[in-house]
C-alpha positions in Angstrom: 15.6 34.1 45.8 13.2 34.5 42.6 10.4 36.4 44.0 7.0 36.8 42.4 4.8 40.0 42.8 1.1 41.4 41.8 0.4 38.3 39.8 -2.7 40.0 38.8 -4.3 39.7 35.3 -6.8 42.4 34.2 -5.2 43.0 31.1 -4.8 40.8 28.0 -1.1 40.8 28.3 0.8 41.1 31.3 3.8 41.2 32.7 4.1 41.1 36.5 6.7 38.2 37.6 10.3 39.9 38.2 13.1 37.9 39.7 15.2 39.5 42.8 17.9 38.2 44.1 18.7 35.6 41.9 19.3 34.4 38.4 15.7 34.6 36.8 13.1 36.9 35.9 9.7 35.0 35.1 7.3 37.7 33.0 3.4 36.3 33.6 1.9 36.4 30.3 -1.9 36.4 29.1 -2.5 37.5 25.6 -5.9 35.9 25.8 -9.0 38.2 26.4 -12.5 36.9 27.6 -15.0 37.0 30.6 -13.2 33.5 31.7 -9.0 34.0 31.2 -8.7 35.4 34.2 -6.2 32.4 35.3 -6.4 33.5 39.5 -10.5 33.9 39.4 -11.2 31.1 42.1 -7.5 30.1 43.1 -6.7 30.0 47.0 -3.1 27.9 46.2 -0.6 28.5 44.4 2.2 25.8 43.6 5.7 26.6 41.6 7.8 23.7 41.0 11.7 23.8 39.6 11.7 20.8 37.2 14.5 19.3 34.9 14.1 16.0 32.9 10.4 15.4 34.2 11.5 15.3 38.3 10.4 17.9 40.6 13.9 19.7 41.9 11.9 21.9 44.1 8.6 22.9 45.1 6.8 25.1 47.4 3.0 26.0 48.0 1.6 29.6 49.1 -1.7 30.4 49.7 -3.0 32.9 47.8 -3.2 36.3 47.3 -2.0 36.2 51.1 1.6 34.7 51.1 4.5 36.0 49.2 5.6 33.6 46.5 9.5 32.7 46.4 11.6 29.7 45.2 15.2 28.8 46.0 18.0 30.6 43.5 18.3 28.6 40.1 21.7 29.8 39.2 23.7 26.2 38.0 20.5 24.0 37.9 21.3 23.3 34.5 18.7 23.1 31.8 15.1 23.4 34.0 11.6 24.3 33.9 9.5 26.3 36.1 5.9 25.6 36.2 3.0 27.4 38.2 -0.3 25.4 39.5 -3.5 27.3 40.9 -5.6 25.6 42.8 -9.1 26.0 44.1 -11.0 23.8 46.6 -8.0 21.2 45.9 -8.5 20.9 42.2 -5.8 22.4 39.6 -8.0 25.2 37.6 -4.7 27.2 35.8 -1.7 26.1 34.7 1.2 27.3 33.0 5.1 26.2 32.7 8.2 28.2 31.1 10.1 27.0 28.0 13.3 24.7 28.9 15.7 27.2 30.4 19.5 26.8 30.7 20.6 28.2 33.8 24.8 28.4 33.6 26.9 29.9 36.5 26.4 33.6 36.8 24.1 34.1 34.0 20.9 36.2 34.2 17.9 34.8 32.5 14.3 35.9 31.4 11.7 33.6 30.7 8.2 33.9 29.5 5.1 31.5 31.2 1.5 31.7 29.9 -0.5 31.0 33.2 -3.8 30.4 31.9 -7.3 28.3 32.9 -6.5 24.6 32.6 -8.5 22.6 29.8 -10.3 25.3 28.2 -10.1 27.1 25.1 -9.1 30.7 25.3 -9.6 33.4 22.7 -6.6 35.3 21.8 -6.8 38.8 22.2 -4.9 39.8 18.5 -6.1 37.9 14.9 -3.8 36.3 12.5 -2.2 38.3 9.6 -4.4 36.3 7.3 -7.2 33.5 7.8 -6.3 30.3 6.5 -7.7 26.6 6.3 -5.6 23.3 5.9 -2.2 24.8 6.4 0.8 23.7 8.2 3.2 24.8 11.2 6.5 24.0 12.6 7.3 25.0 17.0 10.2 27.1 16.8 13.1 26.6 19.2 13.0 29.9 20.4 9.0 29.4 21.8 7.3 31.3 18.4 5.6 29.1 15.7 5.6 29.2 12.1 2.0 28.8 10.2 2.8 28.5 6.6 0.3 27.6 3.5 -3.1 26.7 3.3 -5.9 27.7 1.8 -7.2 31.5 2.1 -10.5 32.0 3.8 -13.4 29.7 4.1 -13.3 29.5 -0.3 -9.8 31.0 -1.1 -7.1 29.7 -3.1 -3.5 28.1 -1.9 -0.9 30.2 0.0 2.1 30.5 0.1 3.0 33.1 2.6 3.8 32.3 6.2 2.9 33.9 9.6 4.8 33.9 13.1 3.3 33.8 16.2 4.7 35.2 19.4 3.9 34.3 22.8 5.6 37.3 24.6 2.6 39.4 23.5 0.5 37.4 21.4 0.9 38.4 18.2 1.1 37.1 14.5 3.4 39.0 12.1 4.2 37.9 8.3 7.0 35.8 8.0 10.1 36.3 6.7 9.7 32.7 4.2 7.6 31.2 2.2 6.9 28.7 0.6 7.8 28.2 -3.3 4.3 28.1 -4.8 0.6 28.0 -2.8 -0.1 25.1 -1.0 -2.4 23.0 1.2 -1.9 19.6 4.1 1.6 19.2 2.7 2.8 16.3 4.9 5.1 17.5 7.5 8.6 15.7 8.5 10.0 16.6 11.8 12.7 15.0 14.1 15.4 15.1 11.2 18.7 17.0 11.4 18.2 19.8 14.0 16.3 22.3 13.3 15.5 20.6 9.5 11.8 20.9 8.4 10.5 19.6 5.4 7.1 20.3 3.7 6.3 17.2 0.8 3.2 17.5 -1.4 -0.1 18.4 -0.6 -3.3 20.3 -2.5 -2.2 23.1 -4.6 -6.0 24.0 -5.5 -9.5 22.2 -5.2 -11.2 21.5 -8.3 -14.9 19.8 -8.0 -14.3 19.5 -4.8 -11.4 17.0 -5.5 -8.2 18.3 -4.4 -5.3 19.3 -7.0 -2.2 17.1 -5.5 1.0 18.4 -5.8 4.5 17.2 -6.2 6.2 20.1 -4.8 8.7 20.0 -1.4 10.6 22.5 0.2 13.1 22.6 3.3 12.7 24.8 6.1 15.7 25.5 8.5 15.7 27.5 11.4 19.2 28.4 12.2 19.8 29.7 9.1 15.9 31.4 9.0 15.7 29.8 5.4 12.6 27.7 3.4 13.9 26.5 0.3 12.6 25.0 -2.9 13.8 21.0 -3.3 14.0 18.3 -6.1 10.0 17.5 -6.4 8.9 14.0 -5.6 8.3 11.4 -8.5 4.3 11.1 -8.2 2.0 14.2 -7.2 0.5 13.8 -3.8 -2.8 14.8 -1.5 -4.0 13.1 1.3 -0.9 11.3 1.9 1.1 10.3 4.6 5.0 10.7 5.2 6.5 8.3 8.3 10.2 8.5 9.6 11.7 5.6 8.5 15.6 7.0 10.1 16.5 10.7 11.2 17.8 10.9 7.6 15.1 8.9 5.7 11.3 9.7 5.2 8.5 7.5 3.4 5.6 9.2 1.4 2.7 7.4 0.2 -0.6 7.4 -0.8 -2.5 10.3 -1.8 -2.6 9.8 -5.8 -3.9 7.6 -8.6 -1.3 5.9 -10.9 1.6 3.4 -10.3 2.0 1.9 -7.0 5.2 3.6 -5.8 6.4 5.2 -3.0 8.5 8.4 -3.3 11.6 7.6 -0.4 13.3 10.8 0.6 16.7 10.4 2.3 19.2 12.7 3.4 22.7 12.6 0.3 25.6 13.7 2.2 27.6 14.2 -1.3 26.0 17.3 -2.2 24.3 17.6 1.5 20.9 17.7 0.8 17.5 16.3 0.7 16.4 13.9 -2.7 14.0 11.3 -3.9 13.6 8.0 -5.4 10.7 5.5 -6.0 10.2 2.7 -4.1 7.9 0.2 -6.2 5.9 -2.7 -4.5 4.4 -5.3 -5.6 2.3 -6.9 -2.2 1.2 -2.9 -1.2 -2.0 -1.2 -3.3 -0.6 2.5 -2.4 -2.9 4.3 -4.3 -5.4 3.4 -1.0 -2.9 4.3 1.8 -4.4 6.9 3.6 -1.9 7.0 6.6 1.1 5.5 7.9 3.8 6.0 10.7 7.3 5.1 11.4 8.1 2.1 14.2 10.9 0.9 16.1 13.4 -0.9 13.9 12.9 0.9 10.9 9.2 -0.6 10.3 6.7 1.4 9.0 2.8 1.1 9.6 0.6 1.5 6.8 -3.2 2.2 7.1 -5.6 2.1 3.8 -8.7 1.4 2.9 -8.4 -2.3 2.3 -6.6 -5.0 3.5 -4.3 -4.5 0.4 -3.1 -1.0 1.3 -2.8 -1.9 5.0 0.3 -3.6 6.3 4.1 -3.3 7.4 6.8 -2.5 5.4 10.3 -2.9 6.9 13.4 -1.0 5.3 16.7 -2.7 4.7 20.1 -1.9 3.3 21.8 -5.0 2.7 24.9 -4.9 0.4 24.9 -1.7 -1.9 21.5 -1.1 -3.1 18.8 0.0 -0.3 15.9 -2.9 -0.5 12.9 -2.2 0.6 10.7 -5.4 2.0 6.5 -5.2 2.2 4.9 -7.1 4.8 1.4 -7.1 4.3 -1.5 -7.9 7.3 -4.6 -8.9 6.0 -6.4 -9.7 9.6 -9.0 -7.2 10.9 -10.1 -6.1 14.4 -11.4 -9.9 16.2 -15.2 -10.1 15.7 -15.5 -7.0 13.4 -16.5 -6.4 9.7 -14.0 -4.7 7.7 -17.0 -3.2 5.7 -17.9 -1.3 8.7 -15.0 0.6 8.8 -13.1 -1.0 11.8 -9.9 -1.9 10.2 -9.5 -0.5 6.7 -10.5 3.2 6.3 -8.9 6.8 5.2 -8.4 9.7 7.2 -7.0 7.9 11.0 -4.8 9.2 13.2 -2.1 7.5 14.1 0.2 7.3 16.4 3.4 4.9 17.5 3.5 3.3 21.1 6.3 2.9 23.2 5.8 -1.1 22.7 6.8 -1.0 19.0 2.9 -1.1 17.8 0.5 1.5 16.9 -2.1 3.4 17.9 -5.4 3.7 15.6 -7.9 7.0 16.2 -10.9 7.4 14.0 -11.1 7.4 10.0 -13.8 6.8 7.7 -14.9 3.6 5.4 -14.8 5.3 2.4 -17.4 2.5 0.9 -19.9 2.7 3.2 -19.2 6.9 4.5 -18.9 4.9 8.4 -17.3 6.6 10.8 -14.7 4.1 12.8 -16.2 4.3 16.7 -13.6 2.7 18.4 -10.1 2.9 18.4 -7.3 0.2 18.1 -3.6 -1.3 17.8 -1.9 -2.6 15.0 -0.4 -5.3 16.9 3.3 -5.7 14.6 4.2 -9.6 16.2 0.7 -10.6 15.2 -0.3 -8.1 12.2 -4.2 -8.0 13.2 -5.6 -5.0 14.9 -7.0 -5.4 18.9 -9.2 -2.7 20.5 -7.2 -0.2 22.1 -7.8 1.0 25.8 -7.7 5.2 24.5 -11.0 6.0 23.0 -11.4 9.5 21.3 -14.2 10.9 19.5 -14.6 9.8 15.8 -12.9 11.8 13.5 -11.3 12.0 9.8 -8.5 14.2 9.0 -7.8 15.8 12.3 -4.4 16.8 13.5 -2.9 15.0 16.3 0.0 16.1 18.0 2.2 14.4 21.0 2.2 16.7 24.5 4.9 14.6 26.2 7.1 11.4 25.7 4.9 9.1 27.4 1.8 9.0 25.0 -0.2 11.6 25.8 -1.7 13.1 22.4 -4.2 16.2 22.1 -6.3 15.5 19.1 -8.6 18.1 17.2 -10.7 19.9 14.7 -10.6 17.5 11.7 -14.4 16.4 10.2 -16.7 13.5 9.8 -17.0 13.2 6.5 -14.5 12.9 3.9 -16.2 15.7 2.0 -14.9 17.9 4.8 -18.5 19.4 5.4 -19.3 18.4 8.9 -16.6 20.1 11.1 -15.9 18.9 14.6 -14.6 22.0 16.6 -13.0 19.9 19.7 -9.5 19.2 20.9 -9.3 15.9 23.2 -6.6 15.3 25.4 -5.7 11.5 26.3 -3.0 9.6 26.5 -2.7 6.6 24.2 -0.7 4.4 26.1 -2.9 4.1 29.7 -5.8 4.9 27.7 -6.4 8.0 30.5 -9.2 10.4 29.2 -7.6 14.2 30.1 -10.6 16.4 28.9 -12.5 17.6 25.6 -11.5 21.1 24.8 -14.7 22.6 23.4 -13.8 25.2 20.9 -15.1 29.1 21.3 -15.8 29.0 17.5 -16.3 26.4 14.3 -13.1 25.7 12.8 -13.2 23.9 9.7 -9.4 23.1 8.7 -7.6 24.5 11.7 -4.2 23.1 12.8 -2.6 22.7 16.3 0.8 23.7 17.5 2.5 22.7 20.5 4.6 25.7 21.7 8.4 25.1 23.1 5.9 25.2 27.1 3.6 22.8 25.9 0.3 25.3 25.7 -1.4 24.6 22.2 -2.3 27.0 19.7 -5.5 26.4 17.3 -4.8 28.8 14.4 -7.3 29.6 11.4 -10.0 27.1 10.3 -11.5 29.8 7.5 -11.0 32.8 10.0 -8.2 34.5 11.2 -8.7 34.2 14.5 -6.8 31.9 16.8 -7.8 30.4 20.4 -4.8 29.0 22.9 -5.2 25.9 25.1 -2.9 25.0 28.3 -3.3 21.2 29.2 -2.8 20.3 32.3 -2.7 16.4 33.6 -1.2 15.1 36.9 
């Protein structure tokens, strides 16, 4: 049997779950301290479920504190999950699940869960190693996250150091990398070989207000605990976008002023690393991308500020040279006025559905300063935008980060201006595809240029935004 004991929680971190009996030992963690983290205040149930590939292996329900709380033996489950529900008058108020845990024949195992308030923002209890604004972050495999970069303070200059943090305890503790030279919003590409990172462009300074772009890239791998300088792209870059065009093949664009070329990065097995090339076009006015994201069959969504710099460009290979094609869609949102903002702006969030299109979240007319109200799809059989059925609040810059497989997005920070003076200091949790409103996360404090992390068991860590403290947030969703 796993048997859970004294699950209370007076202290910012602690450590009260121990296994008996069986394979497991679950250790409760809270490294969050305020008047409301108390994750049992108000909870007469308690639910644990045993769950492997999103379905429920095994569930039981105790009430609480009176019942002693036990699940079946996990030993040859495979890889599973373990997550923890408190309830209070029937409706979920804490929440917390374990990393993906591979339980083999006669192994022991020990597994961390943050059980935590649902839906709230929660101060943690230790500060960062060093505030930072605009900077970047990778989920480690082994549930810790890397914050690299970014700009020091509310005023300071780039970074290039990088930070860890730890959600056995809660705490940050400089890195062991970092980056090659200070730098700020380098675009991030993820899903590539395993456990392959790479950072491409970004600000290296603000000057005027204007930021300095940068031509710089780097490779971070975590097997080998390594973050290494790489061949720079062709064209400096900030403010631009980089979309997945194949696990070994990224697209950057926009972000610049100058030729209208795209740097493509692709994977060259002959001496095994990571280079660049230009891809020209001819149909596509880069210089106003603002955002793009890859599609199904290797099509790539591109959002700018004009129907020039919005469209779909499709990659090919045919023969010996790679050929890239640009389709370009020139039809706005039915019934709306491009010069309002609806269709053509800088700064939107975007994100692919599971239909091949995709999804369109705030941004900013850069003509008229008009924040785009509504959201909407990029439909690719048509190539005109529709309104979408997920609304979110209006927003230019902020990051947005997938919680699951099935379209459900937490959203935050970011501004609503492009001058980045008018913060918004709000995660929102929806799901893009059903268009389900989750909950607006009101942040304990401002955060102008913070980024969000989703950890290896889902909870979401808003680091920095000009301080160095950091606040943690568990989503929960039926």
């Amino acid at each position: 049997m796993l048997l859970l004991a004294a699950l209370g929680c007076k202290d910012p971190v602690v450590t009260t779950i121990r296994g008996e009996d069986g394979a497991l030992t679950l250790r409760l963690v809270n490294p969050t301290s305020c008047s409301g983290c108390d994750p049992f205040d108000g909870v007469d149930t308690i639910q644990l479920d045993v769950v492997q590939n999103g379905a429920v292996l095994a569930t039981q329900r105790f009430a609480w504190p009176d019942a002693e709380l036990s699940l079946p033996d996990l030993e040859g489950f495979g890889v599973v999950r373990v997550r923890m529900r408190g309830e209070g008058g029937g409706e979920v108020v804490s929440y917390g699940q374990t990393p993906e845990i591979v339980m083999g024949p006669g192994e022991q195992r020990e597994a961390t869960l943050q059980f935590l308030p649902a839906n709230v923002a929660l101060p943690l209890t230790q500060s960062m190693v060093e505030g930072r604004r605009r900077h970047m972050s990778v989920s480690l495999r082994d549930g810790r996250a890397l914050l690299l970069g970014g700009f020091a303070g509310p005023q300071g200059s780039a970074l290039r150091s990088g930070e860890v943090y730890d959600p056995e305890d809660g705490s940050f503790a400089v890195a062991d990398v970092a980056l090659p030279s200070g730098l700020a919003d380098a675009a991030v590409g993820t899903a590539l070989r395993e456990g392959v990172v790479l950072f491409v462009g970004g600000a290296s300074a603000v000057e005027g207000g204007a930021d300095v772009p940068s031509a710089e890239a780097a490779i971070f791998a975590e097997e080998a605990g390594t973050l290494e300088s790489m061949e720079p792209m062709g064209v400096a870059r900030a403010g631009h976008c980089l979309a997945r065009v194949q696990s070994d093949k990224l697209l950057a664009l926009g972000g610049h002023v100058g030729t209208s070329s795209g740097d493509f990065a692709r994977w060259d097995s002959s001496v095994s690393t990571w280079v660049f090339g230009d891809v020209p076009f001819t149909d596509l006015d880069e210089t106003l991308v603002g955002g793009c994201a890859g599609l199904v069959d290797h099509r790539t969504f591109v959002q700018g500020s004009t129907p020039e710099s919005t469209g779909l460009w499709t990659y090919t290979a045919s023969g010996g040279p790679e050929e890239p094609l640009m389709e370009t869609a020139f039809l706005a949102t039915p019934g709306a006025d491009p010069g309002e903002g609806a269709a053509f702006v800088l700064g939107a969030a975007i994100v692919p559905l599971s239909s091949g299109d995709a999804w369109v979240g705030g941004g900013i007319d850069p003509r008229s300063g008009s924040l785009a109200a509504a959201a909407r799809e990029f439909r690719v059989d048509t190539q005109r935008f529709d309104p979408a059925d997920a609304q979110a609040l209006p927003r230019v810059f902020g990051p947005i980060r997938a919680l699951d497989g099935t379209g459900t997005v937490a959203w935050g920070c970011g501004w609503r201006d492009l001058a980045r003076t008018q913060e918004i200091s709000s995660v929102d949790l929806f799901n893009v595809e059903s268009g389900a409103s989750i909950a607006t996360v009101e942040l304990v404090e401002a955060r102008s240029g913070c980024e969000l992390t989703v950890l290896p068991d889902g909870a979401i860590l808003v680091s920095g935004g000009g301080s160095a403290s950091a606040e943690l947030v568990v989503p929960y969703w039926p």
